[in-house]
C-alpha positions in Angstrom: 19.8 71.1 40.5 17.9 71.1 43.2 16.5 75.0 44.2 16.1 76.3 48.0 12.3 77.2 48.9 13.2 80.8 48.6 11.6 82.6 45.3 14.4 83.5 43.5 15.7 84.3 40.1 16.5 82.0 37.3 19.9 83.9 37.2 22.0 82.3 39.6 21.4 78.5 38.1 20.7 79.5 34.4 23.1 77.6 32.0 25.6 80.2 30.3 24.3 81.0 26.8 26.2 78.6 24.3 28.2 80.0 21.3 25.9 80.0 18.6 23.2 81.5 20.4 23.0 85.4 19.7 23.2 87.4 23.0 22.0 87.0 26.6 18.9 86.8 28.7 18.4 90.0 30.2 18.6 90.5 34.0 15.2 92.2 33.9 13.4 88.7 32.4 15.5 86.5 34.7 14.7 88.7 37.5 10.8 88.0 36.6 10.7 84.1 36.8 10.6 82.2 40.4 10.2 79.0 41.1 7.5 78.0 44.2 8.8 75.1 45.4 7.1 74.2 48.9 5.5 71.0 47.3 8.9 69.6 47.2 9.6 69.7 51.0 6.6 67.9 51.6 6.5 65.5 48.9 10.6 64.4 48.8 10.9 63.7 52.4 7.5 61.4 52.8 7.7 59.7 49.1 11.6 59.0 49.8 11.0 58.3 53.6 8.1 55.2 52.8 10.5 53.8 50.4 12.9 53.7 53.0 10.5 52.0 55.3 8.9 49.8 53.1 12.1 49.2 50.9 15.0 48.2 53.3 13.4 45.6 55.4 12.1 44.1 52.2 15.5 44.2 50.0 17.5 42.9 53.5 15.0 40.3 53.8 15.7 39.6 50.2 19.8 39.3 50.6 19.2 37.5 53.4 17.1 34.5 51.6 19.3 34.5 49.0 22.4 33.6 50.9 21.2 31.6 53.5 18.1 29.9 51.8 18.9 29.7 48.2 21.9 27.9 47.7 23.5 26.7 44.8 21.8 29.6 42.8 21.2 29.9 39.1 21.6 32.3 36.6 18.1 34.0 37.7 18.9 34.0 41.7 22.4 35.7 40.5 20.9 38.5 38.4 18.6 38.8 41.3 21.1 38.8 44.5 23.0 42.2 42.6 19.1 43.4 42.0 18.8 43.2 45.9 22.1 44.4 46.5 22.1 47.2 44.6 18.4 48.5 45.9 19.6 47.9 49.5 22.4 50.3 49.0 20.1 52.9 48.1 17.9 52.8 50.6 20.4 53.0 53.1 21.1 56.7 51.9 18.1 58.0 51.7 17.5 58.9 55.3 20.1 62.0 54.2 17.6 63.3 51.4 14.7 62.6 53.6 16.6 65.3 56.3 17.6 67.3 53.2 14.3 68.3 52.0 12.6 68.4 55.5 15.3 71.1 56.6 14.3 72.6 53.1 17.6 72.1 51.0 19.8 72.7 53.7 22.7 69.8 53.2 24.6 69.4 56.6 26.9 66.4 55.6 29.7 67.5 53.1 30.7 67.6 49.7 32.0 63.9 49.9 29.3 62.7 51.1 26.8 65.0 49.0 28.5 62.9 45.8 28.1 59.5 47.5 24.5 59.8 47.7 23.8 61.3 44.3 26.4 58.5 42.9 24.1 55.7 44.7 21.0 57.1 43.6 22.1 56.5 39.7 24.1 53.7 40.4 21.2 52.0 41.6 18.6 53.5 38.9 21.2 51.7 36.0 22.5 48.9 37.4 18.2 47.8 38.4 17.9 48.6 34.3 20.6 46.5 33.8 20.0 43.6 35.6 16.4 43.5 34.8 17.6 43.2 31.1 19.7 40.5 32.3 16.6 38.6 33.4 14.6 39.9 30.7 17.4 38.2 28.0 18.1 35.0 29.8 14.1 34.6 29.9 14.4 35.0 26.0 16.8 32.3 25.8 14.9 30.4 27.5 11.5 31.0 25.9 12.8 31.0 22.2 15.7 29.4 21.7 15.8 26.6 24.8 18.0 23.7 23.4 21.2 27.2 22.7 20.5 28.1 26.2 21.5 24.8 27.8 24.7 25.7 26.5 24.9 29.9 27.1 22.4 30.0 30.4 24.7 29.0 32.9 25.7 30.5 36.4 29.2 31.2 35.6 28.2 33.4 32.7 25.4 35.5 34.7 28.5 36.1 37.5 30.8 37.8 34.8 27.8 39.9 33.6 27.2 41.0 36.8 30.7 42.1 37.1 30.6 43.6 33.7 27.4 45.4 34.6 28.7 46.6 37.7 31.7 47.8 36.3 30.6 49.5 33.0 27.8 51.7 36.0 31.0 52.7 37.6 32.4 53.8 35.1 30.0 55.5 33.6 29.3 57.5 36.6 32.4 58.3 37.3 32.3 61.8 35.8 29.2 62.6 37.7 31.4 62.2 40.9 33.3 65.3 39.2 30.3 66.5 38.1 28.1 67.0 42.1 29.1 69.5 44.3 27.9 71.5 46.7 27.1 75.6 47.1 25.9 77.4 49.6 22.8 79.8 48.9 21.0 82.0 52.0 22.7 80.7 54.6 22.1 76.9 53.2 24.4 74.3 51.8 22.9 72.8 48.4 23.7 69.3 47.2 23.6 69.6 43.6 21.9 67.3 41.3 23.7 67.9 38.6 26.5 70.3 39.2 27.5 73.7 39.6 26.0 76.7 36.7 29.0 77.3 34.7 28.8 73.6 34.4 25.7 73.1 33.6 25.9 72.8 29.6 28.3 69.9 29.7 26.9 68.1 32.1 23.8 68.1 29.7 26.0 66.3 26.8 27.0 63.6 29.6 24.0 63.1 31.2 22.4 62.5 27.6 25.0 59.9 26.2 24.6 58.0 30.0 21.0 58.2 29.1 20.9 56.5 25.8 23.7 54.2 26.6 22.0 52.8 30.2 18.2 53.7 29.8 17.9 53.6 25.7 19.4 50.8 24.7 18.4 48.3 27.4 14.5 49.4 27.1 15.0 48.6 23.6 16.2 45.5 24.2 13.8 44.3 26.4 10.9 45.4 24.2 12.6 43.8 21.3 13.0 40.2 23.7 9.2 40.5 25.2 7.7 41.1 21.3 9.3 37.9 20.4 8.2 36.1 23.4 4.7 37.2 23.4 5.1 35.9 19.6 6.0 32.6 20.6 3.9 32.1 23.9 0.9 32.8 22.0 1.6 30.2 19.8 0.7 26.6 20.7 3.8 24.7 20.9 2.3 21.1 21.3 -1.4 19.7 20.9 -2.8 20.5 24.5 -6.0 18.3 25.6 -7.6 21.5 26.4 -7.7 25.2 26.7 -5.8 25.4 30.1 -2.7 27.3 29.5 0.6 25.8 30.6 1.9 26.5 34.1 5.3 28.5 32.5 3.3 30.4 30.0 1.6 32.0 33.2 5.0 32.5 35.0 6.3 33.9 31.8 3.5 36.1 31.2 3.7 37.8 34.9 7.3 38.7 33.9 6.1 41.0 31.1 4.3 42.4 33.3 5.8 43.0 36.1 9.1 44.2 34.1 7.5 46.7 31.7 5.3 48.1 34.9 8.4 48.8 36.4 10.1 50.5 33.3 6.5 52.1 32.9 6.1 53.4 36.3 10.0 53.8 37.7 11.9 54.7 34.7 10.2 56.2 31.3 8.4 58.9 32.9 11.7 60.1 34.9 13.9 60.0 31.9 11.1 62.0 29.8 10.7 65.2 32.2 14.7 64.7 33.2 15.2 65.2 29.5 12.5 67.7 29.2 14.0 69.4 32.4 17.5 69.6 31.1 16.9 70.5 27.7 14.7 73.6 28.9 17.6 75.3 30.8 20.0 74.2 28.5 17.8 76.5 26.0 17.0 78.6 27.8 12.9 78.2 27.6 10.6 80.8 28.7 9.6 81.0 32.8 6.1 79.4 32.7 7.6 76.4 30.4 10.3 76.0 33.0 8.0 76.3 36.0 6.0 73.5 34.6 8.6 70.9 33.5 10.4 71.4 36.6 7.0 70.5 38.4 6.7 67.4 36.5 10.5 66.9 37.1 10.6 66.6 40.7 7.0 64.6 40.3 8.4 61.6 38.7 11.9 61.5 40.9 10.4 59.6 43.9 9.1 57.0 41.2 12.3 56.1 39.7 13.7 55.2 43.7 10.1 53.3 43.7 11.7 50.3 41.7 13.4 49.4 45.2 10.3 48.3 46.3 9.2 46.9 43.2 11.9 44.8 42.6 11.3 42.6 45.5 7.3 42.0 44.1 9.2 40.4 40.7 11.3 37.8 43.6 7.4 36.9 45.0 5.8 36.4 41.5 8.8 35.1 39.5 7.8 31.4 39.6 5.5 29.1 41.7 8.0 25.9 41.0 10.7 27.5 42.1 8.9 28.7 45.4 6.7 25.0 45.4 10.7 23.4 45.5 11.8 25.6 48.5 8.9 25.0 50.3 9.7 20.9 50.0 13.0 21.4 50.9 11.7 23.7 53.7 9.7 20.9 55.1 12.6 18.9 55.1 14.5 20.7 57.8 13.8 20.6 61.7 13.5 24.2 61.6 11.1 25.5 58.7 11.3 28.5 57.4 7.6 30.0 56.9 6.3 29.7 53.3 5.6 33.2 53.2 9.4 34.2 53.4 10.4 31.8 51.1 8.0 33.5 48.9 9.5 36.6 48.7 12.6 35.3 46.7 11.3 33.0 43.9 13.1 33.3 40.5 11.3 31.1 37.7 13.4 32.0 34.8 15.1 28.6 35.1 11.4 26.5 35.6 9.7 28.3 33.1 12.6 27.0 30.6 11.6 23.7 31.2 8.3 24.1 30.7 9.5 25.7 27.2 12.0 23.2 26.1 10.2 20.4 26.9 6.4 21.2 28.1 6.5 19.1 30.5 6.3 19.8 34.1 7.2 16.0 35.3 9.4 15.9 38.1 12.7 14.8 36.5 12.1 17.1 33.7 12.4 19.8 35.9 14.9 19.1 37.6 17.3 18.1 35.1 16.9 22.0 33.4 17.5 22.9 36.8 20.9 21.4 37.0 21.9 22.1 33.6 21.4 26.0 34.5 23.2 25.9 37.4 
């Protein structure tokens, strides 16, 4: 949980001792170890306030393209819209942290609305894992199996995963709505991170399983799916007149990328010191151990919110056919929309299929995957 600026003892947040563990830690040893905290009231609020700034014009812009520019959508645009959706609800709430911190843990709005925010903050942090999975998978099916797909990639299915997605998050965080609360310390209101002390054991056990079943898992399906598609893109699938590589093979390839630099910067690191941070308290580690995990801690929280303004960057480098399309039909209208909006929101998933199943980037080609994976 988050500590006031104060120095103060470990005592008042220290889990209790569990069962099997002979004895307690003395009062004198607790009384011993402080944390300094001051860089957290300087880094939270600015780290939190540019992704505010940067993130909620870019993820509104986003929504907004998708349901006024993008229509019919495909599987891709779908998985994408709840991406947007779920980072814009973020954002919105972090104008509460970004007073939180400033005013030094002092937390003026309520218990309610203390749980709200933490909800939204994980909400958003599994549901982006979870949809980027979705992408990552439906890329797969694309890549490596492309005549099943025409049959499983469809629109239809990627709107009852969302659901399913968003329900299972729910859900799942539903005891952490039990879990937050609020305390008041020095003539300051906390809003917990994780919960109140005498909770603080089981909320360890919970917080692990939500770990492993929302963060574990999917990164281990998505390494599993990118293995198999790096296998098969560097493998030439056709005689090619020279050493240009094919148009999708590019698109694909920027997906890696720009998926596993997201999981590389957003959420590995947080979900190693989180781990690291929990399981020190929950055992009780020494003070300079616990002084330096809880550094690295509150280091890597502003990146995991970072993947709201990440997200939109996968939109603008998704596919240049899909973007190349929208800018035709752009043209079309009496009222263009600039090119470099439409760019923003530019899913490929479906284009690089094409290129995949057949390896050609004709015109009808193209279109007919298109239709097929609407």
């Amino acid at each position: 949980m988050d500590a006031p600026v104060r120095m103060f003892s470990l005592a008042p947040w220290t889990p209790t001792p569990t069962p099997w563990l002979e004895g307690n830690t003395t009062a004198a040893a607790e009384a011993k170890c402080v944390f300094n905290e001051e860089f957290k009231f300087i880094l939270l609020p600015i780290s939190y306030g540019i992704v505010f700034v940067v993130g909620l014009p870019l993820n509104s812009w986003a929504v907004w393209i998708f349901v006024s520019r993008m229509r019919p959508w495909n599987a891709t645009t779908t998985y994408m819209f709840n991406l947007a959706i779920s980072d814009t609800l973020y954002v919105f709430s972090l104008p509460t942290l970004v007073y939180y911190y400033a005013d030094r843990n002092n937390w003026p709005f309520g218990k309610v609305f203390c749980k709200i925010v933490r909800f939204l903050f994980y909400a958003n942090l599994y549901s982006s894992i979870l949809f980027l999975t979705c992408i990552s998978v439906h890329r797969y099916m694309g890549i490596c199996h492309p005549i099943r797909s025409l049959k499983w990639v469809k629109t239809k299915h990627a709107r009852l995963i969302c659901v399913g997605v968003w329900l299972v998050v729910t859900i799942c965080l539903i005891p952490n709505l039990i879990f937050v609360t609020t305390s008041s310390k020095d003539n300051s209101t906390l809003c917990h991170d994780t919960t109140k002390p005498e909770e603080f054991d089981h909320y360890v056990h919970y917080s692990s399983s939500i770990m492993a079943l929302l963060f574990g898992i999917p990164f281990l399906v998505i390494v599993v799916c990118y293995c198999l598609m790096a296998k098969r893109l560097c493998k030439p699938s056709f005689p090619s007149p020279g050493p240009r590589v094919p148009s999708y093979k590019k698109r694909s390839i920027k997906m890696i990328i720009i998926v596993l630099t997201v999981f590389a910067v957003c959420f590995v690191p947080f979900h190693i010191t989180r781990t690291l941070y929990y399981t020190s308290r929950y055992f009780q580690a020494d003070c300079q151990t616990l002084n330096i995990i809880n550094f690295t801690y509150k280091i890597t929280r502003p990146l995991a919110s970072i993947n709201s303004c990440l997200d939109p960057i996968l939109y603008f480098m998704a596919g240049d056919k899909y973007r190349g399309r929208l800018r035709r039909g752009a043209a079309q209208r009496p009222r263009p929309v600039p090119t470099s909006l439409l760019a923003l929101v530019s899913p490929s998933v479906d284009s690089s299929v094409a290129g995949s199943c057949c390896n050609s980037e004709s015109r009808g080609t193209g279109t007919a995957w298109s239709r097929g994976g609407q």
